[in-house]
N, C-alpha and C positions, 0 to 999 in steps of 0.2 A: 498186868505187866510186871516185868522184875528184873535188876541187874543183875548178871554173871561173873562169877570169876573162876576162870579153871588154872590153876596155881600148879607149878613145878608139876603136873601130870606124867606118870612114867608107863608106859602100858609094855609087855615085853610076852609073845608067844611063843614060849619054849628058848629057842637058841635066838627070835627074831624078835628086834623091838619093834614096836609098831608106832607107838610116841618116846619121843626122849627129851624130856623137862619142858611139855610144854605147858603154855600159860596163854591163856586169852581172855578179857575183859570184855564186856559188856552191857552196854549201858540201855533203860528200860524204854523201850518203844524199838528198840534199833533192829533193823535190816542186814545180819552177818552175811557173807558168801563164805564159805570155805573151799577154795579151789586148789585140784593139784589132780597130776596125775593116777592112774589105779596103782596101788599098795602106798602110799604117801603118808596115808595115817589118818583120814578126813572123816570117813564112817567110823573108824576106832575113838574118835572123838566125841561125834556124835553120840556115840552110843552108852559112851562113860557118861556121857553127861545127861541120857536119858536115864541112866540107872539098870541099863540093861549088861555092860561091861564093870568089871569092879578096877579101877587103878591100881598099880603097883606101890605108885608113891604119888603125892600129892594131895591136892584139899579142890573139892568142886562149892562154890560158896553158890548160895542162892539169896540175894538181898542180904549179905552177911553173915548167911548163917551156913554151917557145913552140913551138908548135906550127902557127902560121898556113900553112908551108910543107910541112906535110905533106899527101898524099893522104887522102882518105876510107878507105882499107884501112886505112893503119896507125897512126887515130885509136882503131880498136877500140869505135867507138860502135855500138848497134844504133837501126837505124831505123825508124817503123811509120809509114806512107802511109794517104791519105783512098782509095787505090784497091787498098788490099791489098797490090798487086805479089808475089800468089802464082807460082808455076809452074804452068801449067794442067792440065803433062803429068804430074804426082805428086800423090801423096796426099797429106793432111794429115801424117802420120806423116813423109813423102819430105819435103815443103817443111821438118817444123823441123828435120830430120836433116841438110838442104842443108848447113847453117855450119860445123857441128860436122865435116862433110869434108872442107871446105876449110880449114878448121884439124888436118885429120889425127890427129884424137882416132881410138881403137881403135873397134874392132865392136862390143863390150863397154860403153867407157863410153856410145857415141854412145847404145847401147841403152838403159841406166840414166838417161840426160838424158833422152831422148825421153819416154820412159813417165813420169817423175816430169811434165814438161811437159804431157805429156797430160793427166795427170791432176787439173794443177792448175788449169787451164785450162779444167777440163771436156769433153772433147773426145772420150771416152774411144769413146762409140757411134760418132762422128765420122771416128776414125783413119785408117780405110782409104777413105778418100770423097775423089774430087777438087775441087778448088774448082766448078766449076759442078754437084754433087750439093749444095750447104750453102748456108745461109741469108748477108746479109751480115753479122750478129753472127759467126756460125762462121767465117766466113773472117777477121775481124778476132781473132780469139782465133789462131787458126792462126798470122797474120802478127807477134802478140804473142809466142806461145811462141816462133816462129821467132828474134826479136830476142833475148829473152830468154835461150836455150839456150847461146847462145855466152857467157855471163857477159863480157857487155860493160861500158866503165869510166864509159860513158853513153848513156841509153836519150832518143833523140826522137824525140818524135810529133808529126807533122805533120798536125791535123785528122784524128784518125784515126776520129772518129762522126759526121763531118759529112754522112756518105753514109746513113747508117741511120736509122730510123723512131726517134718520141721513147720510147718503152718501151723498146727494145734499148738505144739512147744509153744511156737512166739504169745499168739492169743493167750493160752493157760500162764504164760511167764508173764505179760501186761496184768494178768488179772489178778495170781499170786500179789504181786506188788500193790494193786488197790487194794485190795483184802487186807492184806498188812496194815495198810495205812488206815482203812475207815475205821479198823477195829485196835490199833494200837498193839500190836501183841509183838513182844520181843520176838524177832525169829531167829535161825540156824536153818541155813540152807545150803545141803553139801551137792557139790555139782563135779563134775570133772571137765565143764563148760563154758569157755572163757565171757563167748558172748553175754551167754545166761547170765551169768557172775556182774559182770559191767555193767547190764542193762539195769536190773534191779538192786544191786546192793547199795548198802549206804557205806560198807566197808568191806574187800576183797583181801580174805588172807590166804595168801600163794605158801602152798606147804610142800615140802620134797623128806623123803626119807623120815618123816614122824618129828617133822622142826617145822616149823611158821616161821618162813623165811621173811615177809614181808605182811604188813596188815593198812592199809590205806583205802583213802577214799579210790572211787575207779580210776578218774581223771589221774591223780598223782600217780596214783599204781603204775595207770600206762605210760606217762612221760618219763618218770621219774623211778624206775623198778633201781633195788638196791642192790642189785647182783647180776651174775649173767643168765643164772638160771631162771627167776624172776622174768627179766629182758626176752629173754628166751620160749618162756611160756606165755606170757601174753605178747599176743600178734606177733609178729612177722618181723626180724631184724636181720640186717645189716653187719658183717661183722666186716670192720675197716680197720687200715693200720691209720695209726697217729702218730706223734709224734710233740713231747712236752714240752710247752716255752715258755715265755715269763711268767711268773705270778703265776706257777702251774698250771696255766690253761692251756688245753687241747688242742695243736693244730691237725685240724681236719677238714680233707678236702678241700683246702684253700681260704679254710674259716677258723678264728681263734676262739672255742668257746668255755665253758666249763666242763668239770666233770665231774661226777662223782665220787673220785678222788683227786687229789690234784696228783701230777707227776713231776718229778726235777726236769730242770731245764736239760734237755735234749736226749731224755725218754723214750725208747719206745714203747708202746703199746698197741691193742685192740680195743676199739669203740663199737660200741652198739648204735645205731642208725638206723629209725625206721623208715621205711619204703616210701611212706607221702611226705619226709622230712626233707629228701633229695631233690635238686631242682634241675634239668636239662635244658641246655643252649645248643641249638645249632649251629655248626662249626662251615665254613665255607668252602667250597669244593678246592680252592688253593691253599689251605690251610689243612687239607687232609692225612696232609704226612706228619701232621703235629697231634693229632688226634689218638685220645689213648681210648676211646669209647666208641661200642658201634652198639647199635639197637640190635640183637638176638632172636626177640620173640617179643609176643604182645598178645596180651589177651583184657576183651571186654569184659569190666565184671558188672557193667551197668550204672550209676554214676563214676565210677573210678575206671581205669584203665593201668592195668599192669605190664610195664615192661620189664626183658632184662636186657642189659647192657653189659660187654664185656669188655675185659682190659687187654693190657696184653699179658700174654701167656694164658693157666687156668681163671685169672679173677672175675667174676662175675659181681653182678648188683641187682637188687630186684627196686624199682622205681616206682610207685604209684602216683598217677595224675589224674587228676580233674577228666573225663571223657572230652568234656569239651576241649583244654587244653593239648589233650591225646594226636587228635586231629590231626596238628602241624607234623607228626612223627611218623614215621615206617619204616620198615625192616631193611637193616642195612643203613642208616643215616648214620654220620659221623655227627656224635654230640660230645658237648663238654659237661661235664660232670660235678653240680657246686652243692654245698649245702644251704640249704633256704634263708634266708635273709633271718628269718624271728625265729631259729633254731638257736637254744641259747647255752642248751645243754646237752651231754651226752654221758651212757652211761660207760663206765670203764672196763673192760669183759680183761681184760690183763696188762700189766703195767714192769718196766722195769724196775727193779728195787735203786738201780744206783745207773748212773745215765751211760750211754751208751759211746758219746766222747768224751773225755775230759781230760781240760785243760790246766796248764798250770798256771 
């Protein structure tokens, strides 16, 4: 295991930067996500720091020490690829046996690593199968035990489910995550994959244009993103006007909450609002001319149920409920529109700098 530090990191391809003064910490056992969309900078990172990219400008620390100047052999990190990078000519057993050779470990231990990996792995039917005998989950467990076996002082994975159907993904993404943990090994796991990212990090850093915009546990990530792009890229938002009032909290949707920034008293702005944070009321058939919301559409996603509701004119809302709750609603109802009682914050997508009436 080993802490990280990638310090003011500059990487720059010709006329295009691909990092610009980035810095991430690391601390020894820990579970990184690195999420962002393709060209963001997320593989350019990883790979500085496998030793495979050389930095422009900054320091790559490994438990304190700089290491920017070393080779990928004698960082001692293991690596798992979106494309396996098995050996075609050897068996499962042969490929995780590969490392532990070239590290010149005995007959004996190589054996006792091997079978424990096998068997953690699941691979046990698998052993003597070459890669093109195995599914692409087998061959991604294979390329895992293989990284694994050398007890390296950091393990990165480079999109390594992006090749595979979504059932294997899930299975291979639970198992990734025990692996990490039975065996303690610092990892780097770059995804373009929000779920992925949530499910198993212990810290998701949201990157856009070669900057780490945001680095948090998932929960804070998703309540709490510090921008709109952030907001934006994980799940599903909302963008609503507001409007600033005392003690700069946010009135929205008939709710006074915080924000992530405060705003002056009588503000406009734009709030970020996710979809299950919204609450719907039914409005009464003589109350309908007071009704600024009609149900649009609806669709089942299995416990949840998505609506949208529109206002008047283009405004639209996307609602997520409970299925069960779902039930009471259909296409065409006049509902009222609140924000959920234990909703306590929201995020600020744009604000004005100086209020919008003022008085003397």
């Amino acid at each position: 295991m080993a802490s990280v530090d990638m310090v003011g990191i500059r990487k720059e391809f010709g006329s295009s930067v691909a990092l610009a003064d980035f810095s991430l910490s690391i601390t020894s056992g820990e579970l990184i996500c690195l999420l962002g969309p393709s060209g963001c900078g997320k593989t350019t990172a990883l790979r500085i720091l496998a030793g495979f990219e050389r930095a422009d400008a900054g320091r790559v620390l490994v438990e304190g020490r700089d290491v920017a100047g070393e080779p990928p052999e004698r960082r001692r990190f293991g690596m798992v690829f979106q494309d396996y990078s098995l050996f075609p000519n050897m068996t499962a057993r042969q490929n995780i046996e590969f490392g532990l050779k070239v590290q010149k470990k005995g007959p004996v231990e190589r054996r006792e690593v091997v079978d424990r990996m096998i068997d953690v792995t699941h691979l046990g039917e698998h052993a003597d199968k070459f890669p093109h005998q195995m599914s692409g989950g087998q061959r991604q467990r294979v390329a895992l035990a293989r990284a694994i076996a050398t007890e390296p002082r950091m393990l990165l994975l480079d999109e390594p489910l992006s090749a595979l159907d979504a059932q294997v993904r899930e299975t291979l993404r639970d198992e990734i995550r025990r692996l990490q943990r039975e065996f303690g090994v610092t990892t780097v796991f770059v995804t373009h994959d929000q779920h992925e990212a949530l499910a198993i990090a212990d810290r998701v850093g949201v990157m856009s244009q070669g900057r780490l915009e945001q680095i948090a546990a998932p929960r804070e990530l998703y309540e709490r993103p510090v921008n709109a792009f952030v907001a934006g890229f994980i799940g599903t938002v909302n963008r609503i006007p507001a409007r600033a009032g005392a003690g700069g909290r946010w009135q929205v949707l008939n709710r006074s909450v915080d924000g992530s920034e405060p705003g002056l008293p009588g503000a406009e702005g734009v709030v970020a609002v996710r979809p299950e944070h919204i609450a719907l009321d039914h409005i009464a058939l003589d109350q309908g001319s007071l009704a600024r919301w009609r149900i649009e559409a609806t669709s089942f996603l299995g416990p949840v149920t998505r609506l949208v509701v529109s206002g008047n004119g283009p405004v639209q809302m996307i609602v997520d409920l409970p299925s069960t709750d779902a039930e009471d609603f259909s296409l065409g109802n006049l509902v009222d529109v609140r924000l959920r009682d234990d909703v306590g914050h929201v995020t600020v997508i744009t604000a004005e700098a100086v209020p919008s009436v003022v008085t003397a």
